[in-house]
N, C-alpha and C positions, 0 to 999 in steps of 0.2 A: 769231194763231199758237197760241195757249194750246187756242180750239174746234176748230181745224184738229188737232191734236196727239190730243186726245180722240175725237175721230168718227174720222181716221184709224186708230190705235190699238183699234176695234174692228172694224175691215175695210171701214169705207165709202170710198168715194170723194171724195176731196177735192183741188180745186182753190183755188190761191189766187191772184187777180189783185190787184197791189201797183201803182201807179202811177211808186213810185220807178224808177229804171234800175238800181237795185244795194240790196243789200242792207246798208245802211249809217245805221242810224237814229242820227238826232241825241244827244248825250251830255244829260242830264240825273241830276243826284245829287238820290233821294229820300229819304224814310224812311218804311218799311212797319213795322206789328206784327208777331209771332211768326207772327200768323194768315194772314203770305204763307208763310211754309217749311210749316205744317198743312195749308195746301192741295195746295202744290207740291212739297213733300216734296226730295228731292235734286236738283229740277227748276231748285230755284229758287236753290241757293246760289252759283251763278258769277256771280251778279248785288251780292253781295254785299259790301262793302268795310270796315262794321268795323260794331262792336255800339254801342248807346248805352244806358246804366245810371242816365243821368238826365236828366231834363227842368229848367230853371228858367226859370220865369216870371215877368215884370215887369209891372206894370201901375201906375196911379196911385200912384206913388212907395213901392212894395212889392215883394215879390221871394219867389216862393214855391219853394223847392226837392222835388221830387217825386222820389226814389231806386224804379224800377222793380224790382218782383220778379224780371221772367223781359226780357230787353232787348229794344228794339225796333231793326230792324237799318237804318242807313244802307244804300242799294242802287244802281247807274248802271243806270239803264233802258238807255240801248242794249246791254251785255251780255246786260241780263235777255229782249227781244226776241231779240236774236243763236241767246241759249240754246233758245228757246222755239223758234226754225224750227229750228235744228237738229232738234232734236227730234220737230216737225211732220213734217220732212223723211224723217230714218229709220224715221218710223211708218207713208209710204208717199204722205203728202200731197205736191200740183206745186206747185210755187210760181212763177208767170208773172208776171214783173220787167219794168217799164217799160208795162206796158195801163192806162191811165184810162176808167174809168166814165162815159161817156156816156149810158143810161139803159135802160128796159125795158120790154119789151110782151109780154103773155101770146098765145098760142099755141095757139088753138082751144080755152081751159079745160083744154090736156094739160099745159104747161110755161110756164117763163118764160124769155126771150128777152135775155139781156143782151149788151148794147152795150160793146164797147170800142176804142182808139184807140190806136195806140203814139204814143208820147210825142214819140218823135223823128220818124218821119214821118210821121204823121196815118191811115196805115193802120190799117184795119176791121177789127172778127172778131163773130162773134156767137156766141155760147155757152147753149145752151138745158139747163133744169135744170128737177124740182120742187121743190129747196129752194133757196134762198138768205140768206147771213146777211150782215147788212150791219155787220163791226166794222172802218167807217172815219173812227172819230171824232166831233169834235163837229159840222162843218160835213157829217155824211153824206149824199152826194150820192144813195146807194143810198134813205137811209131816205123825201128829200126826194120821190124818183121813186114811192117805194111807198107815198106818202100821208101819213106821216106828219110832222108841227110840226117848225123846226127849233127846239133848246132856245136859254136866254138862255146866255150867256157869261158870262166874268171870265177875266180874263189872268190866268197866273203866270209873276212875272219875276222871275229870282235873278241876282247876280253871282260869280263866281265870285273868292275874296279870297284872299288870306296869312292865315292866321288869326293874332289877337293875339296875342302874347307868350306864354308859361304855358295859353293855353286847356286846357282837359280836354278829351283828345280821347275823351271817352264821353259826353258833356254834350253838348245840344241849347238853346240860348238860344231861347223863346218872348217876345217882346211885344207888348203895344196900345196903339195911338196911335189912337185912331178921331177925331182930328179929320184922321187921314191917308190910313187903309181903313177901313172896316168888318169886314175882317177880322183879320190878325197878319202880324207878321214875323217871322222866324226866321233863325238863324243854327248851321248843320248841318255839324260837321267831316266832311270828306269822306277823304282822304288824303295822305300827302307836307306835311305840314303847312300844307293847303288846305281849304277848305272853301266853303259856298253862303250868302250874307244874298242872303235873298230876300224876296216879300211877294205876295201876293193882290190885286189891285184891281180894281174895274169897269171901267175905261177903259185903254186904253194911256198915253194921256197924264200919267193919276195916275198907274201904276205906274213909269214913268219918274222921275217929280215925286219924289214919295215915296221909292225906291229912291236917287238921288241925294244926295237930303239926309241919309237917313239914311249912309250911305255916309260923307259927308263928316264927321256927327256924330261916327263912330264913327273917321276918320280911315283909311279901310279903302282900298286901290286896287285898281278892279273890274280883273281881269285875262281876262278874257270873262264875255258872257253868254248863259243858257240863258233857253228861257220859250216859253210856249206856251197856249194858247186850251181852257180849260176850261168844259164844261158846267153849268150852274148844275142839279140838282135842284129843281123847283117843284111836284113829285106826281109819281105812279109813270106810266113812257109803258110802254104794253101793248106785250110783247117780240114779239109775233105777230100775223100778218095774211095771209088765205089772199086770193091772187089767183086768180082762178078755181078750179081743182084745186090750186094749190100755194103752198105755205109760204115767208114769208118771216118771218125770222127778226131782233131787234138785241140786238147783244152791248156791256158796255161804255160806252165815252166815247159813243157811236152811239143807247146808251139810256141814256142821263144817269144813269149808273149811280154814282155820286159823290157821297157823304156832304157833303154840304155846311154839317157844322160847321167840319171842316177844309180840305174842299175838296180830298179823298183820292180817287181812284179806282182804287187798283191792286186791290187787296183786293176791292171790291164790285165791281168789273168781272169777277173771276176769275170770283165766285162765282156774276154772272151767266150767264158763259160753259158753267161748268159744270151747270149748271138748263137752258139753252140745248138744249145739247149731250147730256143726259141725256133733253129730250123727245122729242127728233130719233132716240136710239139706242134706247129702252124705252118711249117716253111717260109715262116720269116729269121730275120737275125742279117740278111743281107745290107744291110744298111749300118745297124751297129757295126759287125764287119770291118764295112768300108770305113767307118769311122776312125776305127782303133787302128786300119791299119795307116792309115795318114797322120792318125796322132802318134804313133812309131817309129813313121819315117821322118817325123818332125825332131823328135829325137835320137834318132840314128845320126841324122845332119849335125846337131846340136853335138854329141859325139865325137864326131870327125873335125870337129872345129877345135874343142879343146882338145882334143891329143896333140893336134900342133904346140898347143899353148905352153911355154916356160914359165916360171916366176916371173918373170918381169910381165908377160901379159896378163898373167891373172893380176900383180898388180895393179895393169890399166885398167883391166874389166871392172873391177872394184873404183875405180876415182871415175871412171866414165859414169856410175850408175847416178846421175843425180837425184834429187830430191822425188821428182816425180816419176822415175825409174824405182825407186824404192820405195812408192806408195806401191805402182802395180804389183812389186813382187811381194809384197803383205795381203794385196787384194786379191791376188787369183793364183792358185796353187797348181803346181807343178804338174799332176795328173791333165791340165791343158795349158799344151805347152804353146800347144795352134796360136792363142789367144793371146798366152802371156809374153810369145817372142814381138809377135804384132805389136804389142802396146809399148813394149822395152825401145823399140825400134823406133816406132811413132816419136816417142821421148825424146830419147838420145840417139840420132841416126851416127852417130860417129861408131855405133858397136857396131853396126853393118863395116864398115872399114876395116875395125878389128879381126871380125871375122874374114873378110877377103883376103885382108894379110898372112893369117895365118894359114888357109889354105892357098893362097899362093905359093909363101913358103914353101910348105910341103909336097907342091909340083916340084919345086927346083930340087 
């Protein structure tokens, strides 16, 4: 919706075939940096539900509290989509509800040929283009057709709770358990004195495991859940690829466009969108690009370092972080990670150690 919204908006032509029958995307409560409303500017606050001013993080019987300079804002994706076709919509974009992607064939080197199917009665249409952008996700059937890998996964599965007693509804509970994920759990007031414990895992089966029991630890009763199949980053997938004469394009969850320290993609998927969208309109976006893709691999590395980690290291990471390690991580958020590993580093060079150890370790 977001590339639709941008190409329209400068008088191109845009179509967009959604396989759903209605425009009704599932609810999910996330939390983005500042650097989604930078992007999206007024575009993006309807998606918005409350600020959060601090993060606290547990780990190996420690507890680090991090007070944010500028807040990072709780968000409900389905609003935030909602907002964005509108959007698309008035800027001149079709939006064609209920056609599934059946697949593509080039067109004497002039076009490409895509396949669709309505959902309810299996009827055909064919639609020939020179560009096409495939932002349909992790499992993208488009990208699968146009050659390219599909990525590794990890589910995210949240419950949706009562929040405890007293909770700070500007506070975000961070923990690790890695003999549970490899990656964290979290617990994100959402509104109405509600909120998401959720967690990250490889398999469905874990995230179920895991989410249950922590649940039960904390004495919480899940009142629905959200969750959804997330792209793992494991190196940059090239956003472009010409079929014959024409352009095929991935934006997004579709190009594993997902920071996988946290396992974030609203942010770097924008940012993809709009590089995308900027080469299609000027033949620029090679730059943004380049950018995202080093801010990726900055935490792809970041990544590979805590899977090593047990409780006892994220213990340490937390008593290493002194005072002025825990200014910068209030002062520069996560969406750059380039900046904020530098400054951590700058601080306290003993986490550079930490991390050597642990990937040493994990040579042996």
């Amino acid at each position: 919706m977001y590339t639709a919204w941008l190409l329209a908006r400068h008088g191109m032509p845009v179509s967009i075939f959604e396989q759903a029958p209605a425009l009704d995307p599932e609810p999910r409560t996330l939390i983005v940096t500042r650097e989604m409303l930078e992007l999206l500017g007024p575009l993006g606050e309807a998606s918005l539900l409350r600020p959060v001013h601090r993060f606290e993080i547990q780990a190996g019987g420690r507890t680090l509290c991090v007070p944010l300079e500028q807040p990072d804002w709780v968000i409900e994706r389905a609003k935030l989509i909602t907002a964005l076709a509108e959007h698309a919509l008035a800027a001149g974009a079709e939006l064609r509800l209920g056609w599934r992607f059946v697949g593509l064939e080039t067109v004497a080197d002039r076009a490409i040929r895509l396949k669709f199917a309505r959902r309810d009665s299996g009827e055909g249409e064919s639609v020939e283009s020179h560009i096409v952008i495939g932002a349909d996700g992790a499992a993208s059937r488009l990208a699968q057709a146009a050659g390219w890998s599909r990525p590794q996964t990890a589910l995210l599965l949240q419950a949706v709770v009562s929040l405890p007693e007293n909770y700070p509804n500007d506070t975000v509970r961070v923990w690790f358990l890695p003999e549970q994920t490899p990656y964290f759990f979290w617990l994100i007031p959402a509104d109405a004195g509600q909120g998401v414990l959720g967690l990250i895992a490889e398999t469905g089966a874990q995230a179920r495991t895991a989410l249950l029991h922590v649940l039960e630890q904390l004495e919480l009763k899940p009142l629905a859940y959200q969750g959804g199949q997330v792209p793992l980053y494991t190196g940059w997938v090239p956003v472009h690829r010409r079929l014959g004469a024409c352009d095929v394009y991935l934006v997004g969850d579709a190009a594993a466009q997902v920071k996988v320290s946290t396992v974030g993609g609203v942010v770097t998927g924008f940012r993809g969108a709009r590089a995308v969208a900027a080469a299609i309109v000027s033949g620029n976006g090679h730059r943004e690009l380049h950018a995202l893709r080093r801010e990726l691999n900055v935490h792809l590395w970041l990544r590979r370092v805590l899977h090593q980690f047990d409780g006892d290291d994220y213990g340490r990471l937390l008593e290493l972080l002194n005072e002025r390690s825990r200014l910068w991580l209030g002062r520069c958020h996560r969406d750059r990670a380039t900046l904020l590993l530098r400054r951590l580093c700058w601080n306290q060079p003993r986490l550079l150690w930490l991390a050597l150890r642990a990937l040493l370790g994990a040579g042996r």
